[in-house]
KOLMITI-327589 format. One line per 4 residues: number of its first residue (from 1); for each residue z, y, x of C-alpha. Coordinates in nm, 4 decimals, padded with zeros to 6 digits, always signed. Example, Ala and Ser with C-alpha at 12.3 -4.5 7.8 and 13.67 -1.06 7.14 Angstrom:
<pts>
1	+00.7800/-00.4500/+01.2300; +00.7140/-00.1060/+01.3670 .
</pts>
This chain:
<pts>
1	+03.3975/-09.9395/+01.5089; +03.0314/-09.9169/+01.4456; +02.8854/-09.5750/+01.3599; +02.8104/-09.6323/+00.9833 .
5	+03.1002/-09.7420/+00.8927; +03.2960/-09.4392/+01.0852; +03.0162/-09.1615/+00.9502; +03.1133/-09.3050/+00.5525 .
9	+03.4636/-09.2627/+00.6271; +03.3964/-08.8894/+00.7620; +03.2326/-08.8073/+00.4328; +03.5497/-08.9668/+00.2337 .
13	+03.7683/-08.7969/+00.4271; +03.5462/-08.4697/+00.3732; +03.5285/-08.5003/+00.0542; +03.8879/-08.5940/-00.0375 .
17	+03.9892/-08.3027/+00.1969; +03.7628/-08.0331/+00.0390; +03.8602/-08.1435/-00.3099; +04.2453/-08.0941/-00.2325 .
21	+04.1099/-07.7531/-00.1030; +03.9492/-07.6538/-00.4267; +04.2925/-07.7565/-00.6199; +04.4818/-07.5624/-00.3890 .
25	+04.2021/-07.2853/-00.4929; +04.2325/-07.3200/-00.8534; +04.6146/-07.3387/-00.8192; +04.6442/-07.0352/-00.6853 .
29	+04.4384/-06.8372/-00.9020; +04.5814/-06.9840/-01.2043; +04.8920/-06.8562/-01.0801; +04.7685/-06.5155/-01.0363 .
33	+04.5551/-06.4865/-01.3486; +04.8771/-06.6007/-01.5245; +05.1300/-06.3383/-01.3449; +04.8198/-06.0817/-01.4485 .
37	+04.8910/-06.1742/-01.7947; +05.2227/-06.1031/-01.8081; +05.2300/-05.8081/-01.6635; +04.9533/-05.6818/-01.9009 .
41	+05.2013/-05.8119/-02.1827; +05.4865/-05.6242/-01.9952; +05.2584/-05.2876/-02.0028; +05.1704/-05.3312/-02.3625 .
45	+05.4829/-05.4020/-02.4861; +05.7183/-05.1137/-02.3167; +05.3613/-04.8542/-02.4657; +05.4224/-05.0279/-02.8087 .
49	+05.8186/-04.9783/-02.7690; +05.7085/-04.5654/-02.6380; +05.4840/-04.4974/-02.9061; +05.7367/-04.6979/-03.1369 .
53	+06.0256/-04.4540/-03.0250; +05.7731/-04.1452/-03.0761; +05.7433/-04.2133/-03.4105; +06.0939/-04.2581/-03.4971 .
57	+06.1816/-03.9036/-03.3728; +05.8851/-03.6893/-03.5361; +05.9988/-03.9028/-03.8963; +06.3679/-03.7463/-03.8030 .
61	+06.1860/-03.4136/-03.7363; +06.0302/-03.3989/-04.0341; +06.2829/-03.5664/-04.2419; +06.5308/-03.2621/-04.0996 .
65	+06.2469/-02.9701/-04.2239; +06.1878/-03.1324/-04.5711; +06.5854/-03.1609/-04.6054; +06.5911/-02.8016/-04.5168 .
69	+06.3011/-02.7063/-04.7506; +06.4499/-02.8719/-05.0101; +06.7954/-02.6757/-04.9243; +06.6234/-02.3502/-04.9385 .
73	+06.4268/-02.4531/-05.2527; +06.7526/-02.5288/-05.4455; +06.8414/-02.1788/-05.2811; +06.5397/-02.0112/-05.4468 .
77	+06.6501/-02.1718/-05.7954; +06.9825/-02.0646/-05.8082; +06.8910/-01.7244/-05.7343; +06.5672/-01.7315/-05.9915 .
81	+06.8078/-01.8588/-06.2497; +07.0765/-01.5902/-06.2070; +06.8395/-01.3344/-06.2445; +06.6803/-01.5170/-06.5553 .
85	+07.0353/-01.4877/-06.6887; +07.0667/-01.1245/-06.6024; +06.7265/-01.0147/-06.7626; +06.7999/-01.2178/-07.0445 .
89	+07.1403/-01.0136/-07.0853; +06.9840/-00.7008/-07.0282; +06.7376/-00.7685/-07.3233; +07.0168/-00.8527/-07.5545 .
93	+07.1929/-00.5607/-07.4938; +06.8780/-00.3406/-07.5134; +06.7880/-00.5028/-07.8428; +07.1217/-00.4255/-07.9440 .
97	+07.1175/-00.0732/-07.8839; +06.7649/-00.0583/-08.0332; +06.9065/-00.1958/-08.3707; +07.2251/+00.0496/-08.3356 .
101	+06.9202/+00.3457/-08.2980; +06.7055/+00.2330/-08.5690; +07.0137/+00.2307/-08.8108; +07.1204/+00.5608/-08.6538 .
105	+06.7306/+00.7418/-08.7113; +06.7213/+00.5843/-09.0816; +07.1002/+00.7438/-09.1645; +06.9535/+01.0541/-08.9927 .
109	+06.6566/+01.0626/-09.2081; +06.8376/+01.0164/-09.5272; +07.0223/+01.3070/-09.4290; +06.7157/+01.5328/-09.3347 .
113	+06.5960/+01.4236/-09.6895; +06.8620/+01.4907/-09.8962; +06.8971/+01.8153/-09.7129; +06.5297/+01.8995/-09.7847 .
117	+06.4708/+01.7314/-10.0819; +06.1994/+01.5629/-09.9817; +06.1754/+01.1865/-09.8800; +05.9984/+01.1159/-09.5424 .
121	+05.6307/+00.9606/-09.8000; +05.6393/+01.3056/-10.0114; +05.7376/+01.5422/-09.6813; +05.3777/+01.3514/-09.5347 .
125	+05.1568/+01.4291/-09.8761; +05.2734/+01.7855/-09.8921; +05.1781/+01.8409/-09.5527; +04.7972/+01.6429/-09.5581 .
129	+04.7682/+01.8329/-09.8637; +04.8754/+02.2193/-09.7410; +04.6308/+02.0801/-09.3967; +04.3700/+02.0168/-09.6277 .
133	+04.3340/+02.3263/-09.8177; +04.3430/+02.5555/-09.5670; +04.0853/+02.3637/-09.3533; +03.8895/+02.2346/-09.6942 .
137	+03.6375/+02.5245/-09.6842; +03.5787/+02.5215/-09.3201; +03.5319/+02.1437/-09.3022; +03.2872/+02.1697/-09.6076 .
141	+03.0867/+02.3904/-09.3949; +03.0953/+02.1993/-09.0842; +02.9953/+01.8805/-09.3120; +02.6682/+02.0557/-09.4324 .
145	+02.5805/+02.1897/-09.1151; +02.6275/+01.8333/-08.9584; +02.4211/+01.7016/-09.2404; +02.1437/+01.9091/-09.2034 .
149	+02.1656/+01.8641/-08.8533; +02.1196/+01.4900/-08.9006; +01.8471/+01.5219/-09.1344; +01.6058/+01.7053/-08.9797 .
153	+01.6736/+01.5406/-08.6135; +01.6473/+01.1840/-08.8097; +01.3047/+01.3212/-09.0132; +01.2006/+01.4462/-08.6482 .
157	+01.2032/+01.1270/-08.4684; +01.0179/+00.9687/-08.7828; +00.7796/+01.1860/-08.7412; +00.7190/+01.1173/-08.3592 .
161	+00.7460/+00.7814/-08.4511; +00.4858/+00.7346/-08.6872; +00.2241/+00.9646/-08.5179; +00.3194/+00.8294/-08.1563 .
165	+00.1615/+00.4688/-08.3279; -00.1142/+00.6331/-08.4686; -00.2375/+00.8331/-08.1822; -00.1930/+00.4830/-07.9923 .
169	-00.4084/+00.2901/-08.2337; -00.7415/+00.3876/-08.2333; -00.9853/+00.1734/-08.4218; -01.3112/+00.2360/-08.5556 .
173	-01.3682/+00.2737/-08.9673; -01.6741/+00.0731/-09.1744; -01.7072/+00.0389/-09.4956; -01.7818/-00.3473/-09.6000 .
177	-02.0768/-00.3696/-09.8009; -02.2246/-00.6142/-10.0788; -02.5629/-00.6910/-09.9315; -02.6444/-00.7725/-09.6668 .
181	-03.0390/-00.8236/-09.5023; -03.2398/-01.0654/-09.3464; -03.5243/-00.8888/-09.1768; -03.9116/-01.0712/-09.1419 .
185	-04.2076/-01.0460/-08.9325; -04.4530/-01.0599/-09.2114; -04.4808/-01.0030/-09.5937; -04.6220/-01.3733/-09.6140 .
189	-04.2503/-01.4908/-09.5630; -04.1412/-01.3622/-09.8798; -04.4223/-01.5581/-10.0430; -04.2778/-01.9018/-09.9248 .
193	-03.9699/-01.7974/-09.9945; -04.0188/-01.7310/-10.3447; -04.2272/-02.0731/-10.3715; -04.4485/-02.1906/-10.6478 .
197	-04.3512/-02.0420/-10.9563; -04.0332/-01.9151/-10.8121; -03.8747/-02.2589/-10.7406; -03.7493/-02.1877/-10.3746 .
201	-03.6274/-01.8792/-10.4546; -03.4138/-02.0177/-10.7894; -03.3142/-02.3180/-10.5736; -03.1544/-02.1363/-10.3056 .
205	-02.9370/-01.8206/-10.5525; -02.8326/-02.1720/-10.7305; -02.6729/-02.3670/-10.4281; -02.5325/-02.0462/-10.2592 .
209	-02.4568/-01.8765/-10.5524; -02.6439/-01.5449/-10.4531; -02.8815/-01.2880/-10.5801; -03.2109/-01.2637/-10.3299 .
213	-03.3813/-00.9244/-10.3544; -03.7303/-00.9649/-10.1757; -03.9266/-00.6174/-10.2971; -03.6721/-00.4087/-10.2330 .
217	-03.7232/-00.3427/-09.8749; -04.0425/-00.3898/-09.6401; -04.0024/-00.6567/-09.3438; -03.6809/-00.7481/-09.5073 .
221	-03.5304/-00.9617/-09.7374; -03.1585/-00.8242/-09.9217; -02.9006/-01.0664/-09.9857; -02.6635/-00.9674/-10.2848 .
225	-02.3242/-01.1119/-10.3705; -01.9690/-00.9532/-10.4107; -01.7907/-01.2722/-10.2376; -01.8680/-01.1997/-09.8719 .
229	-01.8212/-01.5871/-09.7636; -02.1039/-01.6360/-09.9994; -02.3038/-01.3809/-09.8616; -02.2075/-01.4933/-09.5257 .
233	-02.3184/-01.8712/-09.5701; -02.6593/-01.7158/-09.7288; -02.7324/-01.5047/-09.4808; -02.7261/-01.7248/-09.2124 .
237	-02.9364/-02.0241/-09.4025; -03.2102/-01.7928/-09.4908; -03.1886/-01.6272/-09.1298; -03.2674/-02.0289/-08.9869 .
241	-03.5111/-02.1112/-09.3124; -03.7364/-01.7704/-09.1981; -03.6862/-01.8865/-08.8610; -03.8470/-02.2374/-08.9105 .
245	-04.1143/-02.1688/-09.1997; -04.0081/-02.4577/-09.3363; -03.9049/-02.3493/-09.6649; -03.8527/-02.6035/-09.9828 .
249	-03.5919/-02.6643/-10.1987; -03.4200/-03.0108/-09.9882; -03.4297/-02.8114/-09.6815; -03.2742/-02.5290/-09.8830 .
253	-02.9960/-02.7512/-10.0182; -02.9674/-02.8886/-09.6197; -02.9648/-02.5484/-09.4741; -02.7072/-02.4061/-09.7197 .
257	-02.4982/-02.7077/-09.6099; -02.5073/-02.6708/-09.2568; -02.4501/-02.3202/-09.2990; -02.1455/-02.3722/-09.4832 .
261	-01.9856/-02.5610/-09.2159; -02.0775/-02.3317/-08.9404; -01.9669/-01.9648/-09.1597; -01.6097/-02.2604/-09.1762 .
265	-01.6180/-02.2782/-08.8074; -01.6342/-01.9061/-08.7578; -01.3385/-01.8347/-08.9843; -01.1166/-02.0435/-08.7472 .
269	-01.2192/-01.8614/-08.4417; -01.1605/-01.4977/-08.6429; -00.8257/-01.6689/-08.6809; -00.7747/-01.8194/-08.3787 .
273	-00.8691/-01.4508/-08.2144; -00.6688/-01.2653/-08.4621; -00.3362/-01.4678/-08.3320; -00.4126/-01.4359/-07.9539 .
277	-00.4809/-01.0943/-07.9980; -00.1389/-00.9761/-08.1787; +00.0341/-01.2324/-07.9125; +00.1731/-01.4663/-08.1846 .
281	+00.1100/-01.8347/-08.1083; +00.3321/-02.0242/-08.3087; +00.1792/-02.0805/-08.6267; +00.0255/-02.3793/-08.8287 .
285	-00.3194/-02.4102/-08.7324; -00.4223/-02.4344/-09.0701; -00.1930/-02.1209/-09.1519; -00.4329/-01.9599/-08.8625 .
289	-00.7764/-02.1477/-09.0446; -00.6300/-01.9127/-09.3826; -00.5735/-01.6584/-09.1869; -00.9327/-01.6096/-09.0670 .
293	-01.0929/-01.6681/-09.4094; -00.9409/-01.2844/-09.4346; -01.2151/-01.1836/-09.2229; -01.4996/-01.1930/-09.4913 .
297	-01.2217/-01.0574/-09.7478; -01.2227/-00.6436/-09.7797; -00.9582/-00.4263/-09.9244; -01.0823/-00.1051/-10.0703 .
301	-01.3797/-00.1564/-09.8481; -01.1430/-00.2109/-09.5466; -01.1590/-00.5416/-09.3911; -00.8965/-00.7454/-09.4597 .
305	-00.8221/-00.9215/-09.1152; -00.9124/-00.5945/-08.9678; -00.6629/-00.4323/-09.1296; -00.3828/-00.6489/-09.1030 .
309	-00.4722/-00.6675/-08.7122; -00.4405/-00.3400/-08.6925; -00.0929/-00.3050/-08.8865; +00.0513/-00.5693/-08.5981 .
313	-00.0203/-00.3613/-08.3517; +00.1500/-00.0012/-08.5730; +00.4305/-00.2025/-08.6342; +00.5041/-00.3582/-08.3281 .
317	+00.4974/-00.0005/-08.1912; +00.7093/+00.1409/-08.4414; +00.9372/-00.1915/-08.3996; +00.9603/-00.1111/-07.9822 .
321	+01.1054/+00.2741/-08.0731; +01.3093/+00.1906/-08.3730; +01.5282/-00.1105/-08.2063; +01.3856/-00.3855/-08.4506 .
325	+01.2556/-00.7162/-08.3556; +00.8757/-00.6911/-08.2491; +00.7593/-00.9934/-08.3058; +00.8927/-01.0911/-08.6232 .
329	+00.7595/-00.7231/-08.7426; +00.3894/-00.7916/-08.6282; +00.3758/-01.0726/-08.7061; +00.4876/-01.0183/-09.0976 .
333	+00.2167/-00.7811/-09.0637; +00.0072/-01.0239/-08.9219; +00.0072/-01.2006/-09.2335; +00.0799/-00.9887/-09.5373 .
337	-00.2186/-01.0378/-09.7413; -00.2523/-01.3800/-09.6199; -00.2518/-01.4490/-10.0246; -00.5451/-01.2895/-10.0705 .
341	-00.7480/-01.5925/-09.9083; -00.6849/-01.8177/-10.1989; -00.6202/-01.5604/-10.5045; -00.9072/-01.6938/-10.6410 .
345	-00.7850/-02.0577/-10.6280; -00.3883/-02.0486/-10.7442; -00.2320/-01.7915/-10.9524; +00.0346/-01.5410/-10.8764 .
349	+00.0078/-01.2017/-10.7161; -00.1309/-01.2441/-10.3255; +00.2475/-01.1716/-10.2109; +00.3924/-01.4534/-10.4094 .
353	+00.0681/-01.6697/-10.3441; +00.1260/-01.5549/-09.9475; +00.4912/-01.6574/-09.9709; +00.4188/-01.9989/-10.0905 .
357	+00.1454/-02.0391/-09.8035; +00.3868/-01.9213/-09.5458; +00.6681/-02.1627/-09.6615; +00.4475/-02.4403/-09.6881 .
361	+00.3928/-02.4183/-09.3410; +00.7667/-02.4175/-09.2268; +00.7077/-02.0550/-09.0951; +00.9955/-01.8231/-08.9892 .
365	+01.1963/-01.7314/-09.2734; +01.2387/-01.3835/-09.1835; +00.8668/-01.3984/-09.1132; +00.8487/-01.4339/-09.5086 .
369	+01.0933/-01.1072/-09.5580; +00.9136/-00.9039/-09.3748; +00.6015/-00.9456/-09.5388; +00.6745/-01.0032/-09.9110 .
373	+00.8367/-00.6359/-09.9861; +00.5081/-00.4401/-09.8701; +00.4202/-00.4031/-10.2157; +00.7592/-00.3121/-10.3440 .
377	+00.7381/-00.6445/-10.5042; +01.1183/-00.7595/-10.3038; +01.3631/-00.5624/-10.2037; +01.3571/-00.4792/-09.8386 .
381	+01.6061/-00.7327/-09.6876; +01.5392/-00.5846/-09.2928; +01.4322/-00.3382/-09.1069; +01.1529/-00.5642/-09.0008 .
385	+01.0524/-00.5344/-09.3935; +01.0304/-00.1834/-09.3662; +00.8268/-00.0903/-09.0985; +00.5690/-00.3977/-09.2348 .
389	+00.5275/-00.1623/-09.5162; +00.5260/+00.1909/-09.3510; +00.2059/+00.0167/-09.1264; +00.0654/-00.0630/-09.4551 .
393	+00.0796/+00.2812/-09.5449; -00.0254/+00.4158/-09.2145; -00.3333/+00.1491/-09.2075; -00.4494/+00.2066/-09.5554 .
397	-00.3972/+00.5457/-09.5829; -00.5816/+00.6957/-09.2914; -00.9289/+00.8726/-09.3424; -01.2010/+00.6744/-09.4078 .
401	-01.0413/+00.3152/-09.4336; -01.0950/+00.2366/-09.7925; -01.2979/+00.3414/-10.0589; -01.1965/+00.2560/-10.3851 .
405	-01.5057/+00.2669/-10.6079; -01.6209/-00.0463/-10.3751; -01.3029/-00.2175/-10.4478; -01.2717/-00.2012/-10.7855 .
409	-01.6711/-00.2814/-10.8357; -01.5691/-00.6261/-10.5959; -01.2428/-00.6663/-10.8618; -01.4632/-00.6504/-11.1554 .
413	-01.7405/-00.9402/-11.0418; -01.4396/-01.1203/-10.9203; -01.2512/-01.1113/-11.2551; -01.6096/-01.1992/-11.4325 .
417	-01.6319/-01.5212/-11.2229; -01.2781/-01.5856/-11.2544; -01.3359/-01.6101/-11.6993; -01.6090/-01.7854/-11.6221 .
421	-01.4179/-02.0643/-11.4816; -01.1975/-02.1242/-11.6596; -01.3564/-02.2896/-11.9510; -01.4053/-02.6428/-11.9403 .
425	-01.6882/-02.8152/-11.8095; -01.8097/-02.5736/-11.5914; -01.9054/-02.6463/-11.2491; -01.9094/-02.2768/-11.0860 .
429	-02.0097/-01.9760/-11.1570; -02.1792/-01.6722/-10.9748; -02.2082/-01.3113/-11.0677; -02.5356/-01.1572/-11.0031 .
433	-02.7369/-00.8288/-11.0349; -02.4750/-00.6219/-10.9465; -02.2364/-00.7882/-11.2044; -02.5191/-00.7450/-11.5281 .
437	-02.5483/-01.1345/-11.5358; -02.3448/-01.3874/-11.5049; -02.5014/-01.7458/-11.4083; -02.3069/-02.0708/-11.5240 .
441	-02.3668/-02.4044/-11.4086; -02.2113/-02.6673/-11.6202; -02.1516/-03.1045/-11.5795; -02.4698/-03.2578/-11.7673 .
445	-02.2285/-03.5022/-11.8967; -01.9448/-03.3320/-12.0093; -02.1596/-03.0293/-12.1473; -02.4788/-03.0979/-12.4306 .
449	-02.7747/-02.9150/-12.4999; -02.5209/-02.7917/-12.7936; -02.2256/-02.7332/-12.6329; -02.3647/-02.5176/-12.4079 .
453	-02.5790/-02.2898/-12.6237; -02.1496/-02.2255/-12.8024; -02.0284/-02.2016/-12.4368; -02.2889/-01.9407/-12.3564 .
457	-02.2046/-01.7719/-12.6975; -01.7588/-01.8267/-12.6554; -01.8139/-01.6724/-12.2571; -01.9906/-01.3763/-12.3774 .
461	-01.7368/-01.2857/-12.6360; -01.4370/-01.3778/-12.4148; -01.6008/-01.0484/-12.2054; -01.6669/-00.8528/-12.4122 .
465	-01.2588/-00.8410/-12.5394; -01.1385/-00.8966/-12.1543; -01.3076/-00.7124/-11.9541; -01.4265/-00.3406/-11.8821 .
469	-01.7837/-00.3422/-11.7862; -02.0936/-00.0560/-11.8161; -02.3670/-00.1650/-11.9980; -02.4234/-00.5388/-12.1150 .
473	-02.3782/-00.8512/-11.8835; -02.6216/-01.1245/-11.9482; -02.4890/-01.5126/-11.9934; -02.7469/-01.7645/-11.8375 .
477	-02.5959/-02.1321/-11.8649; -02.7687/-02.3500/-11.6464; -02.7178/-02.7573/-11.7427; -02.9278/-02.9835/-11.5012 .
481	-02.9435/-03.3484/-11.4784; -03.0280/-03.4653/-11.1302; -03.0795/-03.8361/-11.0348; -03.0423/-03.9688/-10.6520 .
485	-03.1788/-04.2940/-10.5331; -03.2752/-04.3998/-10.1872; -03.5616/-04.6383/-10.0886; -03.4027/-04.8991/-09.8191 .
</pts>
């Protein structure tokens, strides 16, 4: 057989012979992976069957305990039952026996009383009253001597009270005055001041509504008006007028303007500083812009926002000792004569005018009862109301804080401006000279020629039958037509 031939049927045979092999292989593995199998299945199924069994007996164990609680629960019942029944017995019989010994003590008392002759309601009124008199007299002087006692301990802690808050409260006293001065650095100043023919001068007491003294003292110029705002706004336009030479009768009318607005500004700060400093911060801020017009206000000579500054701080300190509340106490005090910033402008007393301005401005009712008895004018509703008052007292009444000549001589150029105003036509009105004139300026075209020469004549006689007044008080009406036009 040639070699090819017998080297092709070598590889047949090899192959054929190795493939057999690798069946044989596979067989045989197969077989074993297979008996692996089952005995994994085996395993798992006799650990199922264990853990199966486990379970089984811990349910009977614990089925066997709950059955057992459960006995000794019904156990517990029965006995909490029986002895329910037994107390219940025992109360019947005890109420039973209380009934037999309320019938018994009511048969015995009807005895007792018809053996005494007294029922048990007269037996009790005899005996209080027999008590009484012999102890009436010694209780009578026990009651004094407690009374007494009472007094003078209750009129000793005022006492320490009051001067406790005064010793605290030390402030300094000045009188407010109604001039006020301007001082220059040469006579020639009060030259251009008075103008040509006195037309600077009359321009500037017209718009600010002021009396200008300029001989009455060297290097100085005195500024007169009861109304202290006025006096205030004047001051500082003739302090910037001096200042800049400048001095005619539109820069006037500019000056007084600008001055205006700034003496404005400075009464919201006074307010703004009067809050912060009494610790009360929340109030309307235009209830605090009021507030601060109380600065150039005086009160017997006393300044106004002074005063009630210093009555905040008194009666928060008498507020602190007495158990009250301190902040609705200072700040009633705060803002008891807050009615005296617009007296001139609505009428009423400056409590009912300070009520209205306080409720207008959603402020704390109790706020408002603090403040509006300080005059006696309410009824004091707190104890808050109270010790706003006794500050009043303590304020007003200490040495040196008012001066009542000044304030009625500031009453009576108030109540001459007041009449003034209220005839028709007029457009304002200023005192001046220390209340011996009055100056009226009226509308040019509501008000003739006529009708102001009557007006002049009706005002004067209208003062002499309201008001009280030394000497006689001049009547100058002033009607001026002034015509505006501007070159574009």
């Amino acid at each position: 057989m040639p070699f090819p031939i017998l080297l092709l049927i070598t590889l047949i045979l090899g192959a054929v012979i190795g493939y057999a092999a690798r069946m044989i292989v596979l067989l045989l593995q197969k077989n074993s992976l297979e008996l692996s199998i089952s005995e994994r299945l085996l395993a798992a199924r006799e650990q199922a069957q264990a853990l199966i069994d486990e379970a089984h007996l811990k349910a009977d164990e614990m089925h066997g305990r709950l059955m057992k609680k459960e006995t000794m629960l019904d156990a517990r019942q029965l006995e909490l039952d029986d002895r329910a029944r037994d107390i219940e017995e025992k109360k019947q019989e005890l109420e039973n026996e209380l009934a037999v010994a309320q019938v018994m003590r009511a048969e015995h008392e009807e005895e007792l009383a018809a053996l005494a002759g007294f029922t048990k309601a007269q037996a009790r009124e005899v005996l209080l009253e027999e008590t009484a008199a012999e102890y009436r007299e010694d209780l009578e002087v026990r009651t004094r001597k407690l009374d007494t006692a009472m007094r003078e301990s209750l009129n000793d802690r005022a006492k320490n009270i009051l001067t406790m808050a005064i010793q605290r409260l030390a402030v300094p006293t000045a009188n407010e005055l109604t001039t006020s001065s301007v001082t220059i650095t040469n006579e020639e100043t009060k030259g251009k001041i008075i103008g040509k023919e006195g037309r600077n001068i009359r321009t500037f007491e017209r718009f600010s509504g002021v009396e200008l003294l300029v001989d009455e003292t060297p290097n100085a110029i005195v500024v007169s008006c009861f109304d202290p705002v006025r006096r205030a706004i004047a001051v500082e336009a003739l302090r910037v007028l001096v200042e800049d030479g400048r001095i005619q009768p539109a820069r006037i009318e500019e000056e007084i303007e600008l001055a205006r607005e700034k003496i404005h500004e400075t009464i919201k700060e006074k307010g703004a500083a009067a809050v912060y400093e009494c610790g009360i911060y929340n109030f309307d801020p235009r209830l605090v812009a009021i507030l601060g017009r109380l600065h150039f206000r005086t009160s017997y000579g006393q300044n106004v926002l002074q005063h009630s500054i210093e009555m905040a701080h008194i009666a928060e300190m008498i507020a602190a000792e007495t158990g009250a509340d301190t902040y609705i106490a200072k700040a009633g005090a705060l803002v008891h004569d807050i009615g005296k910033a617009l007296d001139h402008e609505f009428e009423g007393t400056h409590v009912e005018i300070g009520v209205k301005v306080l409720r207008r401005f959603n402020t704390d009712e109790r706020i408002v009862t603090a403040m509006k008895s300080h005059h006696d004018d309410c009824p004091h509703e707190s104890l808050e109301a109270v010790i706003v008052q006794t500050a009043d007292m303590i304020s007003g009444a200490r040495p040196g804080a008012r001066r009542d000549t000044a304030e009625m001589y500031l009453k009576r150029l108030a109540d001459l401006e007041g009449l003034a105003n209220r005839f028709e036509g007029v457009e304002k009105a200023y005192a001046l000279q220390a209340g011996r004139e009055i100056r009226i300026f009226v509308h040019p075209e509501n008000v003739s020629d006529f009708e102001a020469k009557n007006l002049a004549r009706t005002i004067a006689l209208h003062i002499e039958t309201e008001l009280r007044y030394p000497g006689q008080i001049k009547v100058t009406i002033i009607r001026e037509t002034r015509i505006i036009d501007y070159a574009r």
